[in-house]
Every structure is written in structure tokens, then in C-alpha cells.
N, C-alpha and C positions, 0 to 999 in steps of 0.2 A: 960474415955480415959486413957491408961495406958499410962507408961512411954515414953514406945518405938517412940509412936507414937508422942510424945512432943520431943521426940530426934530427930524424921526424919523431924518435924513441924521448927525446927532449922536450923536444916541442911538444909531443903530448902528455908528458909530465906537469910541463910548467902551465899549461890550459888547465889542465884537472885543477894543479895544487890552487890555480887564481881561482879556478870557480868555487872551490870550495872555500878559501876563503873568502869571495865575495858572498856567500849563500849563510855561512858561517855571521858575517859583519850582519846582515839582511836580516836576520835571524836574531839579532842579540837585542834590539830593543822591545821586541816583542816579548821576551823573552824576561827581563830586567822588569818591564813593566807589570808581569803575571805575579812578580814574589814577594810583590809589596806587603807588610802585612796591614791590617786592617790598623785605621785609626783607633786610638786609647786602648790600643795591647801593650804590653808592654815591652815589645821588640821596636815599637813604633820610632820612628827620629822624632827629635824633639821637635818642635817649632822655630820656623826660621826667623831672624831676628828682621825687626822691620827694615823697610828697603830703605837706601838712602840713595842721596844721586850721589851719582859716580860721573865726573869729567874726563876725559880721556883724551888725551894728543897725540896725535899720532908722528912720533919723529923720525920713524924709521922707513920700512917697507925693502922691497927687494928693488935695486935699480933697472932702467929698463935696459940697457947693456947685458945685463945677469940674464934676464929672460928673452934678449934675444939670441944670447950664447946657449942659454938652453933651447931654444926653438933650433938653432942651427944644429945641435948636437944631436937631436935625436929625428931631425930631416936626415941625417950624413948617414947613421945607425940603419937607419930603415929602406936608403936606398943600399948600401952595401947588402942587408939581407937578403931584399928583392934579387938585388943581379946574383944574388951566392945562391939563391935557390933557382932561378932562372937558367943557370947553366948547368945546375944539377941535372934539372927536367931535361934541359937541352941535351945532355951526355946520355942522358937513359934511356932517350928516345933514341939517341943514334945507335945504342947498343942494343936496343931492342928489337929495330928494323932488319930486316932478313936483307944482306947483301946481293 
């Protein structure tokens, strides 16, 4: 088994494992929201204390430098992938082709 195919052997790992956690994440509020038990049982939560306002500053956040070193980092990643499979394809075709 060559390389190639340990690469596509990955890559369709890591598809599966995302989907099924995203199907898994999709699935959980649904899911949370079914087990509630019924008001005045006794598993019930208590009552929530009344609201109060809440003021909030905001002093922080991610600077835009930060987010454009991550915009650049994963432009770099995905073109590097592109040409690595690219001349994969490229290599296979040429070995494929009858002399």
C-alpha cells in the first residue's frame, strides 16, 4: 500500500469522525430538551431567582493582527494540501498511463 492511499485512509477517517460529531452536537439539544421532567415532580429544578440587569464591558476581545495571523495560517495549510494532493493525482495519472 502506498502512501497515497494512507493519506485518503485518513482523510476518510477524519470526514467520518467530523460528521459524526457534528450529527452527534445536532442531535444533543433535541435530545436534552425531551428529559425534562415535568413541573412540580420532584426531580424538578427549583425556580430561578428573578432576573436582574447585568451590565457588561467589554475590555477584551481577540485583536485584529490575531485574526489575521489566523486567516493567513490556514490560507498557507490549505494551499500546501491542495498542491500535495495535486501531484499526487499528477504522479498516478503518469503511472497509470500505458507508455
Amino acid at each position: 500500500m502506498n502512501h497515497i492511499h494512507r493519506i485518503h485512509r485518513a482523510i476518510r477517517l477524519l470526514t467520518v469522525l467530523a460528521s459524526a460529531l457534528l450529527a452527534s452536537g445536532a442531535a444533543t439539544p433535541a435530545l436534552a430538551a425531551s428529559l425534562r421532567p415535568p413541573p412540580g415532580s420532584l426531580q424538578s429544578p427549583p425556580a430561578p431567582p428573578p432576573a436582574t440587569r447585568i451590565h457588561t464591558v467589554v475590555a477584551g476581545g481577540m485583536p485584529g493582527w490575531q485574526i489575521t495571523l489566523i486567516a493567513v495560517g490556514a490560507a498557507l495549510a490549505a494551499a500546501s494540501v491542495a498542491v500535495i494532493l495535486d501531484r499526487a493525482r499528477a504522479t498516478r495519472r503518469a503511472a497509470v498511463r500505458p507508455a
